[in-house]
C-alpha atoms as a printed R data frame, in Angstrom:
    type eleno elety resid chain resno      x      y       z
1   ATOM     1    CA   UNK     A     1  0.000  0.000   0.000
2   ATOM     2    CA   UNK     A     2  1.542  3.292  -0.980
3   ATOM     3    CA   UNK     A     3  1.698  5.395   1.683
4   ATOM     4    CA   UNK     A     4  2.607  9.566   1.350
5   ATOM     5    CA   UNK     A     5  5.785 10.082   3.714
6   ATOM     6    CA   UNK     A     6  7.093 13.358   4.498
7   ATOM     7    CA   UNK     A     7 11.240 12.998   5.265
8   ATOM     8    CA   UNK     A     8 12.977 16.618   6.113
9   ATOM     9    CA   UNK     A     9 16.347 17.263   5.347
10  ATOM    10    CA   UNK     A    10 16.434 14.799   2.512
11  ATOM    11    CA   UNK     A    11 18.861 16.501   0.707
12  ATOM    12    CA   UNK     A    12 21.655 14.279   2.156
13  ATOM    13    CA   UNK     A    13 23.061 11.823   4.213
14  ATOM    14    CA   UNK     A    14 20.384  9.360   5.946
15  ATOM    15    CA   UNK     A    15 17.362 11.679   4.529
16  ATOM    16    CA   UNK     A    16 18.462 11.069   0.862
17  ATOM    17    CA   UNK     A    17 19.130  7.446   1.563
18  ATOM    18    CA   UNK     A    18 16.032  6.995   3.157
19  ATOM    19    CA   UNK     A    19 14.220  8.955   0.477
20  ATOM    20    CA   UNK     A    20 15.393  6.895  -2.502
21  ATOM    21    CA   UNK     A    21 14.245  3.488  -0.720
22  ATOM    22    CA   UNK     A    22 10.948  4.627   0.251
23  ATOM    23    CA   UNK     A    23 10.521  6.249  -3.644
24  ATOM    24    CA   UNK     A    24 12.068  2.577  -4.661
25  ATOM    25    CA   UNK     A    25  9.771  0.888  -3.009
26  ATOM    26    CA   UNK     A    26  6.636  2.711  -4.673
27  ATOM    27    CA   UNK     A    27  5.831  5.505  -1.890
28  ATOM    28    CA   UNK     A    28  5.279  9.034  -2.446
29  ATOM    29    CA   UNK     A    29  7.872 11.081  -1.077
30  ATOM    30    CA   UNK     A    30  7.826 14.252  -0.256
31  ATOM    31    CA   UNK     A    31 11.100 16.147   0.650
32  ATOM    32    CA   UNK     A    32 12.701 18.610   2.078
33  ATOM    33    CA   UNK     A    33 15.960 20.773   1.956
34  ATOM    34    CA   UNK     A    34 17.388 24.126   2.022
35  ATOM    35    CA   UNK     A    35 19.076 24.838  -1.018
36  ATOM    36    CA   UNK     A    36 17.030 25.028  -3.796
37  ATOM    37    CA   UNK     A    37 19.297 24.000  -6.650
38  ATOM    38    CA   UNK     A    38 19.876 20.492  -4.651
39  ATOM    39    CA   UNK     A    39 16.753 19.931  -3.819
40  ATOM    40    CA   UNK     A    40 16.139 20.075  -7.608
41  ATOM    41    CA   UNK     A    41 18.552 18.164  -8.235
42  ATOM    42    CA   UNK     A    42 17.802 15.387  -5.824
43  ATOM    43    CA   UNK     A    43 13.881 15.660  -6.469
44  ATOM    44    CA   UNK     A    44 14.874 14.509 -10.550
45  ATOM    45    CA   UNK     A    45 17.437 11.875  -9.172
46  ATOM    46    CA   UNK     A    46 14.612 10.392  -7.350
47  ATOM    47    CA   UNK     A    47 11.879 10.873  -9.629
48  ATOM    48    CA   UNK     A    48 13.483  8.554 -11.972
49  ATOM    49    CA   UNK     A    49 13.759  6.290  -9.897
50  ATOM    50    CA   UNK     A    50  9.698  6.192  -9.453
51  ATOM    51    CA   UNK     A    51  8.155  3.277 -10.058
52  ATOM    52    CA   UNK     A    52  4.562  3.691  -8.586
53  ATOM    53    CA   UNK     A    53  5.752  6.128  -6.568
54  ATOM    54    CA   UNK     A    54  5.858 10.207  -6.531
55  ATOM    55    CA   UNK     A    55  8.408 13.018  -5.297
56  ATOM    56    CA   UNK     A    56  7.577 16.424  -4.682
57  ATOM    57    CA   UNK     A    57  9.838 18.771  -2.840
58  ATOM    58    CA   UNK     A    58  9.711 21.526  -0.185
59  ATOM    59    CA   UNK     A    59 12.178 24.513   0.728
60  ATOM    60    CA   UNK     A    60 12.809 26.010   4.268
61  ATOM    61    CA   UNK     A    61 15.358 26.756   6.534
62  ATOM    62    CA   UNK     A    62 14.397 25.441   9.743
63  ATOM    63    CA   UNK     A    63 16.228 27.270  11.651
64  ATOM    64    CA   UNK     A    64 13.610 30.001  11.295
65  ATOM    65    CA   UNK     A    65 10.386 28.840  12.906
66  ATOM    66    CA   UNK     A    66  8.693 31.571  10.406
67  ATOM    67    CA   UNK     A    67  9.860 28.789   7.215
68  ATOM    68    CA   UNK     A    68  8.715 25.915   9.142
69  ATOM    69    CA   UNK     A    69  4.917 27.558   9.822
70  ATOM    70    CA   UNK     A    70  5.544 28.472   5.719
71  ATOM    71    CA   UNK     A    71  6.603 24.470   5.037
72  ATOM    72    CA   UNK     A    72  3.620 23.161   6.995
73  ATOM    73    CA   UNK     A    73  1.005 25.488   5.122
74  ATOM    74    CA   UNK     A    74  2.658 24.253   1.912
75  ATOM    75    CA   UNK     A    75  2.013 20.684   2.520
76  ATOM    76    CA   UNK     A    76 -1.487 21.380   3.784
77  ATOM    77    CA   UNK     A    77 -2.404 23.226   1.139
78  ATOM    78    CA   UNK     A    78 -1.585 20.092  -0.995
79  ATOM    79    CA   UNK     A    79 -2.469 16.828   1.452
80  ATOM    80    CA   UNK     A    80 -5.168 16.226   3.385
81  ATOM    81    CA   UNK     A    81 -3.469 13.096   4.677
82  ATOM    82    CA   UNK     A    82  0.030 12.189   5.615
83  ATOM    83    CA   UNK     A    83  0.675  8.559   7.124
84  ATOM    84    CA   UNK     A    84  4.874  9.442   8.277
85  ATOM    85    CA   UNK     A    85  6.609 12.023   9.057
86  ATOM    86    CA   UNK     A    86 10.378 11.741   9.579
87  ATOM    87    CA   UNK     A    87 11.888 14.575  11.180
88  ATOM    88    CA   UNK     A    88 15.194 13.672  10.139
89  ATOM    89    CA   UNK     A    89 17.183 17.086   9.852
90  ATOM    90    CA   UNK     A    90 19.670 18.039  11.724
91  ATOM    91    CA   UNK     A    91 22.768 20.456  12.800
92  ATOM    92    CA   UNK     A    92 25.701 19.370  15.181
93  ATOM    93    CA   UNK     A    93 28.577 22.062  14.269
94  ATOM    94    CA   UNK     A    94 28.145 25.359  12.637
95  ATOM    95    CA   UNK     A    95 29.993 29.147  12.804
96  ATOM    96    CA   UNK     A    96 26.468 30.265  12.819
97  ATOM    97    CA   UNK     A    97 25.276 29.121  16.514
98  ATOM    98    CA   UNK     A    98 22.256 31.711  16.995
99  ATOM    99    CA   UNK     A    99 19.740 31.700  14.495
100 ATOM   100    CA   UNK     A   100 17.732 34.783  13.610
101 ATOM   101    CA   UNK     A   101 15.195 33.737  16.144
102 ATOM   102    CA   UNK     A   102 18.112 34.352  19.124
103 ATOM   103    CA   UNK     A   103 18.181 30.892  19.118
104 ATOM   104    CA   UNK     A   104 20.758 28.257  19.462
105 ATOM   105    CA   UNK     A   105 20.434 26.504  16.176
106 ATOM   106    CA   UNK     A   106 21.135 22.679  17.549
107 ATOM   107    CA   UNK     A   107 17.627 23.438  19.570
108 ATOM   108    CA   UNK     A   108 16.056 25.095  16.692
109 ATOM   109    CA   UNK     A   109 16.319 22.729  14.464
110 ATOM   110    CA   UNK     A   110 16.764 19.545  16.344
111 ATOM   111    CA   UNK     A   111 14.051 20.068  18.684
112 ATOM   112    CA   UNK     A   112 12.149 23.212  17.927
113 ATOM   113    CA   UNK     A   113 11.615 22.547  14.427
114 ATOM   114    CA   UNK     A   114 10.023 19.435  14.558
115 ATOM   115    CA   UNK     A   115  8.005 20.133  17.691
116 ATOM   116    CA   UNK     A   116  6.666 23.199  15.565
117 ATOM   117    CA   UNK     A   117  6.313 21.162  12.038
118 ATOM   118    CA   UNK     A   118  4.496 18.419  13.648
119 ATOM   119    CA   UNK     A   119  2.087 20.347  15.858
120 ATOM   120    CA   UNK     A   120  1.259 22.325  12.467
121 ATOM   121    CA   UNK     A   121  0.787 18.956  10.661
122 ATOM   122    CA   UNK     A   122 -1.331 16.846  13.360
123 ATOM   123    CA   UNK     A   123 -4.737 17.388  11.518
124 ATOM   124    CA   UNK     A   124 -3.273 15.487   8.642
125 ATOM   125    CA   UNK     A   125 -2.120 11.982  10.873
126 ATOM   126    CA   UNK     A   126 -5.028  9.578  11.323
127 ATOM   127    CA   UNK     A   127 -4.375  6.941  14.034
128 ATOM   128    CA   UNK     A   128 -2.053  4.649  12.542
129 ATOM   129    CA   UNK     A   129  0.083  7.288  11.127
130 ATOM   130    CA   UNK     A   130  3.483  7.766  12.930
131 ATOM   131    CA   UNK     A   131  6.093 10.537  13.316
132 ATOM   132    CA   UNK     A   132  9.688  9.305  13.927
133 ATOM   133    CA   UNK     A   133 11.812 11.788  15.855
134 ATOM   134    CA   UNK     A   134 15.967 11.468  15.319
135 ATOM   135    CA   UNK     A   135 17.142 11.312  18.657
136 ATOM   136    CA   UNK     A   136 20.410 10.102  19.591
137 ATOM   137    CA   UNK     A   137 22.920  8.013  21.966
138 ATOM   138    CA   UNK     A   138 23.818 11.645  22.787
139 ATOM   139    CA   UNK     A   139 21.841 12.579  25.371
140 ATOM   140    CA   UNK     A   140 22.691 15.741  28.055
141 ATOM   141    CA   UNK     A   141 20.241 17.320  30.858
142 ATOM   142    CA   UNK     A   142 18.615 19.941  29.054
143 ATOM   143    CA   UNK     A   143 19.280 23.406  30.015
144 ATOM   144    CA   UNK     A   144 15.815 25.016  29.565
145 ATOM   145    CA   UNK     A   145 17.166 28.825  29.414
146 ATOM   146    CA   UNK     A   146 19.871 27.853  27.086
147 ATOM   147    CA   UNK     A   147 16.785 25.823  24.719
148 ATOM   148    CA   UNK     A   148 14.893 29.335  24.792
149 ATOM   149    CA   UNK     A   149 17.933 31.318  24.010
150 ATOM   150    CA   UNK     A   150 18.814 33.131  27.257
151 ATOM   151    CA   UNK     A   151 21.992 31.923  27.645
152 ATOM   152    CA   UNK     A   152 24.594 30.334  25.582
153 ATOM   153    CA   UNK     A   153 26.339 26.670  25.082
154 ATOM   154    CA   UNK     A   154 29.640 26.800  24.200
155 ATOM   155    CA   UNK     A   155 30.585 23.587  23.966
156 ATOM   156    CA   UNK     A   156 28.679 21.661  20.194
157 ATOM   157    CA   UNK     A   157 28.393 18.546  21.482
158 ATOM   158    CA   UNK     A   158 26.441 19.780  24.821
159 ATOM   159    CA   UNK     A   159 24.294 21.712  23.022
160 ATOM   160    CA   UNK     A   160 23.830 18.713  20.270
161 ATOM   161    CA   UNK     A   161 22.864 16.083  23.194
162 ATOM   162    CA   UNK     A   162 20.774 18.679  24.944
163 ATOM   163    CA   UNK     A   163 18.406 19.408  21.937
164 ATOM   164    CA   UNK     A   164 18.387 15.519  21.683
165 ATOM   165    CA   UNK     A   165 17.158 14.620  24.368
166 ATOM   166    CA   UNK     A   166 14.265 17.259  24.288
167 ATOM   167    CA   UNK     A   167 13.222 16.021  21.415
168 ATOM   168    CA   UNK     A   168 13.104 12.242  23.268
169 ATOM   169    CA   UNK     A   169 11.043 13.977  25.850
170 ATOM   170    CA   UNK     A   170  8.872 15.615  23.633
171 ATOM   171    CA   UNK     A   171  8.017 12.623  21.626
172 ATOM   172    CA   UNK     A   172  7.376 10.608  25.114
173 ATOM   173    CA   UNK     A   173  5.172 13.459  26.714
174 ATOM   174    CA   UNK     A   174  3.403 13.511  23.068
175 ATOM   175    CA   UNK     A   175  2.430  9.967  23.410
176 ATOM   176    CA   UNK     A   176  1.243  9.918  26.982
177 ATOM   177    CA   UNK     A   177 -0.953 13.236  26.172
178 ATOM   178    CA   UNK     A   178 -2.428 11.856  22.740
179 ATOM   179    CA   UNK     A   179 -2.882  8.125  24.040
180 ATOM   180    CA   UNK     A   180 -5.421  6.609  21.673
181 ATOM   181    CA   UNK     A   181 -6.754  7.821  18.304
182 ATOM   182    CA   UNK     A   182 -3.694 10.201  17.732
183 ATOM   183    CA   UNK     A   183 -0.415  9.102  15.700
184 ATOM   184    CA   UNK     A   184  2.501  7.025  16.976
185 ATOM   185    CA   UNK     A   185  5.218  9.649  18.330
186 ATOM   186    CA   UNK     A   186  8.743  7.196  18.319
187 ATOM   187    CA   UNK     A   187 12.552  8.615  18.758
188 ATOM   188    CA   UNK     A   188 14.716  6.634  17.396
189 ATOM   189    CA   UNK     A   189 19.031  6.510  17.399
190 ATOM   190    CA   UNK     A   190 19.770  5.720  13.587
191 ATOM   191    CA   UNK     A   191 23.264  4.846  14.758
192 ATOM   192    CA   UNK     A   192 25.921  6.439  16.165
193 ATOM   193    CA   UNK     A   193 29.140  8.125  14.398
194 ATOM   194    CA   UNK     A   194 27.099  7.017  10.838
195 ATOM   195    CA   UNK     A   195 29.000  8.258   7.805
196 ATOM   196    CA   UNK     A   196 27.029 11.660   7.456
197 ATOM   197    CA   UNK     A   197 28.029 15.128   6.754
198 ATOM   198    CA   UNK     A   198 27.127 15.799  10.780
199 ATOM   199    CA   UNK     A   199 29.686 13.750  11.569
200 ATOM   200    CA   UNK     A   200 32.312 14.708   9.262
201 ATOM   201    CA   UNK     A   201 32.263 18.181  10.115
202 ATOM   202    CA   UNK     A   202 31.891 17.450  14.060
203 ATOM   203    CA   UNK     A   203 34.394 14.732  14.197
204 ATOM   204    CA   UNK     A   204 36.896 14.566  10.852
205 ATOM   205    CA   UNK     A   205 35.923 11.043  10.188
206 ATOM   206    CA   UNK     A   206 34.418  9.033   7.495
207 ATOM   207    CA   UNK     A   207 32.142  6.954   9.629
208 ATOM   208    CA   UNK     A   208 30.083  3.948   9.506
209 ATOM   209    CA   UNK     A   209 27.405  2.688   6.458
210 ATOM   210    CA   UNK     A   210 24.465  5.268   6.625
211 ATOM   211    CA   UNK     A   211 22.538  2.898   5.121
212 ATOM   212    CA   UNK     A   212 22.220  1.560   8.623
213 ATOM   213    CA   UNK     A   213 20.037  4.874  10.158
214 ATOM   214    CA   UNK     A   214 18.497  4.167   6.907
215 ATOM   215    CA   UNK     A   215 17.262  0.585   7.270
216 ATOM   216    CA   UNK     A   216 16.011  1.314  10.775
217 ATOM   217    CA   UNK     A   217 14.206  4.475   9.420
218 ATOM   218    CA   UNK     A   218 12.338  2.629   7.191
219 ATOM   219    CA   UNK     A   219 11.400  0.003   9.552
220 ATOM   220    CA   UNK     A   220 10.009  2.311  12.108
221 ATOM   221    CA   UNK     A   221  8.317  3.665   9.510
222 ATOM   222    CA   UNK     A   222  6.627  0.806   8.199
223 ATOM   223    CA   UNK     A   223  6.961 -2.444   9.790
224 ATOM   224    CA   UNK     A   224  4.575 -4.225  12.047
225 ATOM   225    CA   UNK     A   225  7.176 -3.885  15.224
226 ATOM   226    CA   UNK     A   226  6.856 -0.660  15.366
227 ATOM   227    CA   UNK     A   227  2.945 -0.722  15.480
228 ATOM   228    CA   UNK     A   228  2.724 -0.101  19.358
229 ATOM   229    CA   UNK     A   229  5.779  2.028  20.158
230 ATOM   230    CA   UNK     A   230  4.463  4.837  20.633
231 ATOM   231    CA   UNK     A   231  6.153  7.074  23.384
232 ATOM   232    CA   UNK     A   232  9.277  4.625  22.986
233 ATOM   233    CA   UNK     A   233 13.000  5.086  22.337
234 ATOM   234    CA   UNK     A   234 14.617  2.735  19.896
235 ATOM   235    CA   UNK     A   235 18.782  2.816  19.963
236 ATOM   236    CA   UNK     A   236 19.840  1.403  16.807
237 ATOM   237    CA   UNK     A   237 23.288  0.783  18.152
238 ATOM   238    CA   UNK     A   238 21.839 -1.943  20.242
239 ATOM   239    CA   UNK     A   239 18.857 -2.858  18.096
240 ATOM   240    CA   UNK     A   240 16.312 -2.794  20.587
241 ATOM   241    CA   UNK     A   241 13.806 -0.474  22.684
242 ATOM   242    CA   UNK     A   242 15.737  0.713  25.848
243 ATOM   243    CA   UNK     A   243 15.488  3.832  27.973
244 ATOM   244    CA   UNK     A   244 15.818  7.403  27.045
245 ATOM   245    CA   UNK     A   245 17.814  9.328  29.823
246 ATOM   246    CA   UNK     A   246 16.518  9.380  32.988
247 ATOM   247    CA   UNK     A   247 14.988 12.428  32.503
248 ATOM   248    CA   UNK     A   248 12.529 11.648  30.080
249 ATOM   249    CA   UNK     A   249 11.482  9.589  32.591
250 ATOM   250    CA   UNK     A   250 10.576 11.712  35.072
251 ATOM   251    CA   UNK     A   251  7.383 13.698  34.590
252 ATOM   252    CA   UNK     A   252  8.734 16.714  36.393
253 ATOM   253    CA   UNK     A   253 11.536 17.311  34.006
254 ATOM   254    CA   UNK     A   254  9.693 16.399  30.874
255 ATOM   255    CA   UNK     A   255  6.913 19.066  32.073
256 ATOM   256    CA   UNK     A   256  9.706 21.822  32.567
257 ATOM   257    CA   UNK     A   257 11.282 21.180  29.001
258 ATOM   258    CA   UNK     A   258  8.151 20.818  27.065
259 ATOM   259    CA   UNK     A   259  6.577 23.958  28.893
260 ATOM   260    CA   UNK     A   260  9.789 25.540  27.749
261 ATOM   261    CA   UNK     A   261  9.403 24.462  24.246
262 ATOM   262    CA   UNK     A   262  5.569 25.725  23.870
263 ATOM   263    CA   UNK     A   263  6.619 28.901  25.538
264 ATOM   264    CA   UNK     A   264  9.170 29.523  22.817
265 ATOM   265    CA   UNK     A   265  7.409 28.746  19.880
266 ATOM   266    CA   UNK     A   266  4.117 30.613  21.300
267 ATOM   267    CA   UNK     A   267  6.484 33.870  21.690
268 ATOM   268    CA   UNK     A   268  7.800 33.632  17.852
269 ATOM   269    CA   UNK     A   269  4.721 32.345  16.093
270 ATOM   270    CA   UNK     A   270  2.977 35.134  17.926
271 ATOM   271    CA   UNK     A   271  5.199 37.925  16.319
């Protein structure tokens, strides 16, 4: 059954790779990127490669929440049903660390981002639909003045495994608030060190296959195991469902960070 599937930054890395096997195996695609002559580019790469399937293609930076509210409005305008959503994009090191928002852009557009995307896009996921959040094994106590841009995180990889695991606890508190009759919300570690541009630039290092956050991507996305996961954390490094950080266990914390997160976005979207 072809199902529509909505993968941001597809452009590269595990996006692209899981792009081309979802358009291979007869989905419709729709991506997402940043620069528009790539996203051209990989939106005709792919469309060749359409059997039964379809590609379209979306532009926004989303490190600006004012793009993503523009990306969401784009794809409603054009689906009245979306079964995944992969919010796959990501930024670990940059020279530009505060966004135009005053933001930190590691929370921006790992956690922000797709907090703000997927709220926008909820009216669109019936029941069985699922959104997979990229988490990681990185995973750091978040800092809820540095996620609202009061103060700053010098260190990348702090800021990286802060914004990760707000996203983990975001997806979990998602879950337990939906419950029934609402989407799957799952956060999933592709891998760790995988052979991406992220990890290039952060650590000067070829890494590992990406076709491995790939694969798991895909099953997450599709396969019967996933089914009942919502609210769950799957680490591809050991291939199974384990526990987030401690702290997206603990109600207290999760309320503090996701409070934090609504306050944010209501205070830019309002503007």
């Amino acid at each position: 059954m072809q199902k529509t599937i909505l993968v941001t930054g597809s452009t590269d890395g595990i996006g692209l790779e899981t792009a081309k096997i979802l358009v291979s195996m007869g989905h419709h695609v729709l991506l997402h990127g940043r620069n528009p002559a790539k996203l051209e580019q990989v939106e005709n790469a792919l469309s060749a490669l359409a059997n039964n399937g379809r590609v379209e293609s979306y532009m926004a930076d989303l490190s600006r929440m004012a793009d993503v509210e523009t990306l969401a409005q784009a794809i409603t305008e054009r689906h009245n049903q979306l079964d995944v959503l992969i919010n796959n994009a990501g930024v670990f090191k940059t020279p530009d660390a505060i966004t135009q928002d005053g933001l930190d852009v590691r929370f921006a557009v790992n956690t922000l981002a797709p907090c703000l995307l997927t709220k926008r896009l909820l009216p669109l996921f019936g029941s069985s639909a699922r959104i997979i959040n990229l988490s990681s094994a990185a995973q750091s106590p978040v800092n809820t003045e540095a996620l609202m841009g009061r103060v700053r995180l010098s260190d990348d990889l702090e800021a990286y495994a802060q914004s990760k695991l707000a996203i983990t606890m975001w997806s979990r508190h998602m879950a337990l608030m939906l419950k029934e009759n609402a989407p799957a919300f799952i956060a999933v570690n592709p891998g760790s060190l995988l052979g991406t541009k992220m990890v290039k630039e952060g650590f000067g290092m070829v890494g590992k296959d990406i076709g491995i956050g790939a694969d798991i991507l895909i099953r997450a996305s599709l396969s019967d195991e996933f089914e009942t996961a919502s609210g769950q954390y799957f680490d591809n490094d050991s291939g199974s469902f384990v526990s987030p950080h401690r702290d997206a266990l603990d109600p207290q914390k999760t309320e503090e960070v996701v409070r934090a997160i609504e306050t944010v976005l209501d205070d830019i979207t309002s503007v």
